[in-house]
MOPAC internal coordinates of N, CA, C and O (Angstrom, degrees):
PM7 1SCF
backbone

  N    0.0000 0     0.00 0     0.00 0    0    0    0
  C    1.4331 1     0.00 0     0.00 0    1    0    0
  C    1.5253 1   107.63 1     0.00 0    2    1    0
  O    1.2310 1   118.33 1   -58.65 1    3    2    1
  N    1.5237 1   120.79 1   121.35 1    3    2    1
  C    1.1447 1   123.60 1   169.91 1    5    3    2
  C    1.8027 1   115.54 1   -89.94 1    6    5    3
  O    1.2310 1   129.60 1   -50.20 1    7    6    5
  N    1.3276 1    99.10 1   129.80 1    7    6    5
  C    1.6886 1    91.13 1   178.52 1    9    7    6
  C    2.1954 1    92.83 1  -135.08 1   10    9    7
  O    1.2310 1   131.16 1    -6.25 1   11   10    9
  N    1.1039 1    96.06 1   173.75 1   11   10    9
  C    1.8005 1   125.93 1  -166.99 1   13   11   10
  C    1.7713 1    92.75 1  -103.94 1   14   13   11
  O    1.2310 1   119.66 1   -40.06 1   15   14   13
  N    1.1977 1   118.26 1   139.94 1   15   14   13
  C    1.5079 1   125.71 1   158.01 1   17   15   14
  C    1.1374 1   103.86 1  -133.80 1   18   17   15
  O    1.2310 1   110.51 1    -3.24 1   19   18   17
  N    1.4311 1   135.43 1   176.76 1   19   18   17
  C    1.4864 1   143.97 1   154.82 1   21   19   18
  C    1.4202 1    95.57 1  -115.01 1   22   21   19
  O    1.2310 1   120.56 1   -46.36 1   23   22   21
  N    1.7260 1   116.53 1   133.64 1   23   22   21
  C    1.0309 1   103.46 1   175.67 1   25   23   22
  C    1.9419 1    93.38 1  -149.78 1   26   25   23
  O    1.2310 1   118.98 1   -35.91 1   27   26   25
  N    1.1399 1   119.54 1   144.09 1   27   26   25
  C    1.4920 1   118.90 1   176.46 1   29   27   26
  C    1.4479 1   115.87 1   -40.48 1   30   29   27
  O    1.2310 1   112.15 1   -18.58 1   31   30   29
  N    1.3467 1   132.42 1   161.42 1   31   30   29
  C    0.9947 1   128.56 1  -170.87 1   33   31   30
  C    1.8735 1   104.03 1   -96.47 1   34   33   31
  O    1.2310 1   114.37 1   158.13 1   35   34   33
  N    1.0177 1   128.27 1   -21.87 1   35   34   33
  C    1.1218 1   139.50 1  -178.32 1   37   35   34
  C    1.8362 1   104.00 1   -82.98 1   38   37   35
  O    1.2310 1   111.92 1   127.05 1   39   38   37
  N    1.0470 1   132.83 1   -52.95 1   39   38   37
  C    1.8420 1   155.08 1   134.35 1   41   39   38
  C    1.7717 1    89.45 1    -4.22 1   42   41   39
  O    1.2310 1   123.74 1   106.28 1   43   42   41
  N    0.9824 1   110.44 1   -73.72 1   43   42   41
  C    1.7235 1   129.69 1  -169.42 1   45   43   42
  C    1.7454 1    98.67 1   -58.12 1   46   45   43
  O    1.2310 1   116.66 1   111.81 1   47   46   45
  N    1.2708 1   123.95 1   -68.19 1   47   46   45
  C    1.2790 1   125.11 1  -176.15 1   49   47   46
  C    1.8714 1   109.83 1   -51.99 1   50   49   47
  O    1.2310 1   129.26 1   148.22 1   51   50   49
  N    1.3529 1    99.75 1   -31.78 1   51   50   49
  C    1.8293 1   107.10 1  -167.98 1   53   51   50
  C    1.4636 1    83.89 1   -72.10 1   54   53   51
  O    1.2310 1   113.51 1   126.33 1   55   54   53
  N    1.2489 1   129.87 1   -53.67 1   55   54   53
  C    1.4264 1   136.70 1  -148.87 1   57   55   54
  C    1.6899 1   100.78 1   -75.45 1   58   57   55
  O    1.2310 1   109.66 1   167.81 1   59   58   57
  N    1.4116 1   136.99 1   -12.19 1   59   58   57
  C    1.2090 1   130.10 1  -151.94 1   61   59   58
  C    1.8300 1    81.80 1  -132.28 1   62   61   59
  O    1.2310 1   111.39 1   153.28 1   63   62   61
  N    1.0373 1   133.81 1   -26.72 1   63   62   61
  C    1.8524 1   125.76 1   151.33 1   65   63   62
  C    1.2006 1   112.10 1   -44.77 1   66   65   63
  O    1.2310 1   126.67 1   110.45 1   67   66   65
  N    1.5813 1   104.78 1   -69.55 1   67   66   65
  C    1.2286 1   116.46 1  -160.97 1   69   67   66
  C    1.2434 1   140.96 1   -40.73 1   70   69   67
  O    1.2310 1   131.28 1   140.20 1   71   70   69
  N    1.4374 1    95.83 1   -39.80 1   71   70   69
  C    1.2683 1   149.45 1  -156.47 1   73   71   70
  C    1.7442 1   100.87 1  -112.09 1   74   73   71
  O    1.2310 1   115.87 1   176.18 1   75   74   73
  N    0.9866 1   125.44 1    -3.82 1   75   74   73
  C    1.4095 1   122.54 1   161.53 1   77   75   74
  C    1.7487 1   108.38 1    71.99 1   78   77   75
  O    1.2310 1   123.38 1  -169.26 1   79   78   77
  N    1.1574 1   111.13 1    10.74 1   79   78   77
  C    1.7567 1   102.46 1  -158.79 1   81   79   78
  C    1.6048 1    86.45 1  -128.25 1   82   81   79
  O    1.2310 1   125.49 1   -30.07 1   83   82   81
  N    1.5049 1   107.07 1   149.93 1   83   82   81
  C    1.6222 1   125.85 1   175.87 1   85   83   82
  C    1.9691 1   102.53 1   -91.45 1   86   85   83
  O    1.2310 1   109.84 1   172.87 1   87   86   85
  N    0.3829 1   136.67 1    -7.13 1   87   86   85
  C    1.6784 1   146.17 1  -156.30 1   89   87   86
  C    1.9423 1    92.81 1  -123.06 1   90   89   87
  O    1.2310 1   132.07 1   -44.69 1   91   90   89
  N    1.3355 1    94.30 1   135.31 1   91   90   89
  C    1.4780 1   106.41 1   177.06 1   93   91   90
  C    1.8751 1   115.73 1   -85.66 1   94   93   91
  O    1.2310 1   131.95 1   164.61 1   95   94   93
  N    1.1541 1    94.53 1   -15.39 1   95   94   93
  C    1.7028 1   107.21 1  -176.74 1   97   95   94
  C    1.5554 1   111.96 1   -82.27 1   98   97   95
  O    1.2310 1   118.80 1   120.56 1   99   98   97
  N    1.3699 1   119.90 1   -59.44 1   99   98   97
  C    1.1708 1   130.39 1   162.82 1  101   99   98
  C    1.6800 1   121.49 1   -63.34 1  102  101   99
  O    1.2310 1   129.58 1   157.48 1  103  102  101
  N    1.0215 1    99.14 1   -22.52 1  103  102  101
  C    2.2304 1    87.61 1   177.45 1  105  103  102
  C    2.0211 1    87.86 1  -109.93 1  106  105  103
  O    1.2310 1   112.25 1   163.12 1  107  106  105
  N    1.0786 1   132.22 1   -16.88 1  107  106  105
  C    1.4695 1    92.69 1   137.89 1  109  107  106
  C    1.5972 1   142.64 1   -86.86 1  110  109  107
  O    1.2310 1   116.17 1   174.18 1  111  110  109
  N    1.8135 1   124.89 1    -5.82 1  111  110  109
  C    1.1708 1    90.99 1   153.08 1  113  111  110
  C    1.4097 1   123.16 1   -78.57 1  114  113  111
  O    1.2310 1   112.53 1  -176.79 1  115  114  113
  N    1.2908 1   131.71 1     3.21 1  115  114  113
  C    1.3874 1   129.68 1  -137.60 1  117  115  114
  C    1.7822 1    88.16 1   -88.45 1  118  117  115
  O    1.2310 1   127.12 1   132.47 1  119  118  117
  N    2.0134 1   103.90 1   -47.53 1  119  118  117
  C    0.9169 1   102.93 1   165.98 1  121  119  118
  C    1.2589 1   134.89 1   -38.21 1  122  121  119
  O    1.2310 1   125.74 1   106.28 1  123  122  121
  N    1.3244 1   106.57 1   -73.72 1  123  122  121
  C    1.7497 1   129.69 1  -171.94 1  125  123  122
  C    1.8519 1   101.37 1   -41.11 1  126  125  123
  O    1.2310 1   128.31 1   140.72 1  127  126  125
  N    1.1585 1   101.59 1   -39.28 1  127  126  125
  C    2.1036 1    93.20 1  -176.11 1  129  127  126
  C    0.8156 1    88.61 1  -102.01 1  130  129  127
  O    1.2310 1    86.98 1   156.57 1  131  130  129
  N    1.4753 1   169.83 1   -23.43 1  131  130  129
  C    1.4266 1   130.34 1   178.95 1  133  131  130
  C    1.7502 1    93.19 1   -73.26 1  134  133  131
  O    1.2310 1   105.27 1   137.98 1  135  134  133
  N    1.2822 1   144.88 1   -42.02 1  135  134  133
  C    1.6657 1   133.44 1   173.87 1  137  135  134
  C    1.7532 1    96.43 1   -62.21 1  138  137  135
  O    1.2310 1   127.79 1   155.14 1  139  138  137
  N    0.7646 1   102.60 1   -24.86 1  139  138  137
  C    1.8812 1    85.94 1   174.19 1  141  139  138
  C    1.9685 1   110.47 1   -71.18 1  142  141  139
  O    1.2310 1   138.66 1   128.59 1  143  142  141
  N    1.2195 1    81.43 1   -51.41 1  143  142  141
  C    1.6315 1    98.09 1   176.69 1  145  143  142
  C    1.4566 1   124.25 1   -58.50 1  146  145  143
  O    1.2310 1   119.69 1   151.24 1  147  146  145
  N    1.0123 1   118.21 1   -28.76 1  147  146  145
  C    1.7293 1   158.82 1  -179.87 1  149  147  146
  C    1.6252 1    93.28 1   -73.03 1  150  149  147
  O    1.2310 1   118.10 1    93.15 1  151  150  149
  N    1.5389 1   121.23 1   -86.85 1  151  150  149
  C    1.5867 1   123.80 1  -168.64 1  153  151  150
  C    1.4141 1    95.62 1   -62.14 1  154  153  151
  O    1.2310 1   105.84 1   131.64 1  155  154  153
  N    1.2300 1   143.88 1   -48.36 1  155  154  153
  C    1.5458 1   138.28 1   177.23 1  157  155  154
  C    1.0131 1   119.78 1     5.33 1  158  157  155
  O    1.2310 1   135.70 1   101.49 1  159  158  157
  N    2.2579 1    87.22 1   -78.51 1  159  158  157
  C    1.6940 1   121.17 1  -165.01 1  161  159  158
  C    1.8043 1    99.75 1   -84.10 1  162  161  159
  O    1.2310 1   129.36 1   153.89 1  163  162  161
  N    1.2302 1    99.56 1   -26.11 1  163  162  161
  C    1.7081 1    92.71 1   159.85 1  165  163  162
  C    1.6067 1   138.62 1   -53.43 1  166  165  163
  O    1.2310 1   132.45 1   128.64 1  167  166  165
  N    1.6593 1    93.56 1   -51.36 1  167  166  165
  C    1.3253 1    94.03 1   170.82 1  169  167  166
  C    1.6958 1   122.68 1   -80.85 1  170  169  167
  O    1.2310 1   119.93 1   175.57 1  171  170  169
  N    1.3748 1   117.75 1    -4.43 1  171  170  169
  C    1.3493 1   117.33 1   152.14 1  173  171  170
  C    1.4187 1   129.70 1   -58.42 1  174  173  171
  O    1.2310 1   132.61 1   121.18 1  175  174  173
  N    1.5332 1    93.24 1   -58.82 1  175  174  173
  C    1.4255 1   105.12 1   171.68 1  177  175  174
  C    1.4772 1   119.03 1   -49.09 1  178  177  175
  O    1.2310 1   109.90 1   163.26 1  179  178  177
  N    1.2125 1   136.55 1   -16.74 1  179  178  177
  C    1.3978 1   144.48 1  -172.88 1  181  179  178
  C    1.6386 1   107.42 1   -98.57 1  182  181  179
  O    1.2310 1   126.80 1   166.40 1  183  182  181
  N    1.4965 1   104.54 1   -13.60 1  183  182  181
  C    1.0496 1    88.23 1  -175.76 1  185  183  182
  C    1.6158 1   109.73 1   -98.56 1  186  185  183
  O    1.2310 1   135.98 1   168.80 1  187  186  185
  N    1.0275 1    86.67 1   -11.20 1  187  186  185
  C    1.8760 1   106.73 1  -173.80 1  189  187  186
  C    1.7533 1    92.90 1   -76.72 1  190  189  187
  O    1.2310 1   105.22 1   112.11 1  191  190  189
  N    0.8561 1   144.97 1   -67.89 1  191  190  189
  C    1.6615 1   165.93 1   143.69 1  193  191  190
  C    1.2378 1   106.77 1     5.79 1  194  193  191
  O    1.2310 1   124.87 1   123.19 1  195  194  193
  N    1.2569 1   108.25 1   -56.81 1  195  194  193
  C    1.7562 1   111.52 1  -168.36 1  197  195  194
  C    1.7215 1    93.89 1   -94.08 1  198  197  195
  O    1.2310 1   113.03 1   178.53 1  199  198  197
  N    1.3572 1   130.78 1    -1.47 1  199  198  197
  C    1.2317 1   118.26 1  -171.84 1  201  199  198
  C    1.6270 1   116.71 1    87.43 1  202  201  199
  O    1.2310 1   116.11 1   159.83 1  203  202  201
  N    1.3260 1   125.00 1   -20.17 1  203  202  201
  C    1.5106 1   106.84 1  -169.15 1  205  203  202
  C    1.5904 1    97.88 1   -67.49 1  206  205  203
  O    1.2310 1   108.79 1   176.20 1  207  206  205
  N    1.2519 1   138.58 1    -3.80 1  207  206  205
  C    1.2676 1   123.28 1   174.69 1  209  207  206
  C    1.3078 1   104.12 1  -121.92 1  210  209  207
  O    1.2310 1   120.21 1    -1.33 1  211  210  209
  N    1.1646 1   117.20 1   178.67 1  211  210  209
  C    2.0162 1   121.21 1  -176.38 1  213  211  210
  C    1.3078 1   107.94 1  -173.56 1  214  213  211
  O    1.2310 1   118.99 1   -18.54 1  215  214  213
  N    1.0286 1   119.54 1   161.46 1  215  214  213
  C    1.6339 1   127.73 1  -168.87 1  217  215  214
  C    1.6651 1    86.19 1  -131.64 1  218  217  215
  O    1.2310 1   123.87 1   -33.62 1  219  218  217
  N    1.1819 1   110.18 1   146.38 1  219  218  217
  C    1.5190 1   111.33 1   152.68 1  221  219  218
  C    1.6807 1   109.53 1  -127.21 1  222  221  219
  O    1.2310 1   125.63 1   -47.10 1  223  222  221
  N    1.5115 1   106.79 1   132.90 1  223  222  221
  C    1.1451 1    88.97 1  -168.04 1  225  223  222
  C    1.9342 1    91.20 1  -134.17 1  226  225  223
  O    1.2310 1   124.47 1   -23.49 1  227  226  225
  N    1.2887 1   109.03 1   156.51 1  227  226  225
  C    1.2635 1   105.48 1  -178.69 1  229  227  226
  C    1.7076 1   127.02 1   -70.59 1  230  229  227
  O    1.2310 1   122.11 1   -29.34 1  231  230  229
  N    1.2678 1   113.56 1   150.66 1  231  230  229
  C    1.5217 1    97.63 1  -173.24 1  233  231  230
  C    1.2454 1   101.84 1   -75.92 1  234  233  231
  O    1.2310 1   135.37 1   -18.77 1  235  234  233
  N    1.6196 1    87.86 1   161.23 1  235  234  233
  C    1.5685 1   102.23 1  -158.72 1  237  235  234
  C    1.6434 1   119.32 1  -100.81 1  238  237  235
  O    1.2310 1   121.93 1  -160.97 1  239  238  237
  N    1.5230 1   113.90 1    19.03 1  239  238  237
  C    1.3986 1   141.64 1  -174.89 1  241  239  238
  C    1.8654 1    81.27 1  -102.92 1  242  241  239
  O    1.2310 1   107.43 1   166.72 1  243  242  241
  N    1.1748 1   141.04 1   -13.28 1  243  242  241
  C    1.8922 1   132.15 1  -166.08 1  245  243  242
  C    1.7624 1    78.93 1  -112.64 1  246  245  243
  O    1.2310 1   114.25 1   124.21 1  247  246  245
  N    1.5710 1   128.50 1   -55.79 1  247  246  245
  C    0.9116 1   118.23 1  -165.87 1  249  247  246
  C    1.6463 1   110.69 1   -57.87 1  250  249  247
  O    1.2310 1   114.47 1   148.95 1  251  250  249
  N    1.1933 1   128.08 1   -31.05 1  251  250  249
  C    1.0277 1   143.73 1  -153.29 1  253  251  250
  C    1.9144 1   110.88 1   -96.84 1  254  253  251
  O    1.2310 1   124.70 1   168.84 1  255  254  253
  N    1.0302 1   108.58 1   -11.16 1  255  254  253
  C    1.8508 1   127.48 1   163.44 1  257  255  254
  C    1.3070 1   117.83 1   -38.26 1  258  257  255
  O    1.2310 1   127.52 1   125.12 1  259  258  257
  N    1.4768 1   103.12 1   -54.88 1  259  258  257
  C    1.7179 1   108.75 1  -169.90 1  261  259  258
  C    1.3772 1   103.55 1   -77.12 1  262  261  259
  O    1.2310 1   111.91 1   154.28 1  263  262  261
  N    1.6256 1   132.87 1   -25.72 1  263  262  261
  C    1.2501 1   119.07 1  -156.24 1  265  263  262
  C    1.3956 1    95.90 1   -91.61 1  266  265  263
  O    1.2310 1   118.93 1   167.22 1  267  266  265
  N    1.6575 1   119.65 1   -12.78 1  267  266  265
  C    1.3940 1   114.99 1  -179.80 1  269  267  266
  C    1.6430 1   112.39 1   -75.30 1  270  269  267
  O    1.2310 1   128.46 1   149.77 1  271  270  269
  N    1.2236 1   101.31 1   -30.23 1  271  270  269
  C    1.6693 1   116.44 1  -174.23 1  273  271  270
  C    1.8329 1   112.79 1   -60.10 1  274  273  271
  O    1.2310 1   130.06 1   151.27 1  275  274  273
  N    1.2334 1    98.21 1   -28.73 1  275  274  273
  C    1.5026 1   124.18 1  -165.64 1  277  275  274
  C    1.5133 1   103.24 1   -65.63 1  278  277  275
  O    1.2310 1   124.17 1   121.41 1  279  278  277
  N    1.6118 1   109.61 1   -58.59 1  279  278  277
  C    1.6928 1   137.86 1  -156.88 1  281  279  278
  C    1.5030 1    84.31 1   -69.80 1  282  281  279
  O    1.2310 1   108.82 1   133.78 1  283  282  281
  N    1.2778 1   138.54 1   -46.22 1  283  282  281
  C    1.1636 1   143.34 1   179.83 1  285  283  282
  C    1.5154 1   111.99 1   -25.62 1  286  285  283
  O    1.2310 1   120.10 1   180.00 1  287  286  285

């Protein structure tokens, strides 16, 4: 999908450093999905944070049994 922005010309130069790319087309998408990619793992992370999500994971003294059995 091609779309139009207005963006400063100085905005454009930061965005095409930043962004590692000589071309104004490519170091702004490069930008735009890594901040897509960025709020993603953000809004996961928030969810983990506030608790609405949880992992349960086993303690790691049960996980840790077999490797003692091994050293044996």
């Amino acid at each position: 999908m091609k779309i139009t922005v207005d963006l400063p010309d100085k905005a454009v130069r930061d965005i095409c450093r930043y962004a590692g790319e000589r071309k104004k087309g490519p170091a702004i998408r490069k930008m735009a999905l890594e901040n897509l990619n960025w709020r993603m793992r953000q809004a996961l992370l928030d969810k983990f944070t506030s608790g609405e999500w949880s992992v349960d994971l086993p303690d790691w003294r049960e996980l840790r049994k077999d490797r003692e059995l091994s050293w044996q």
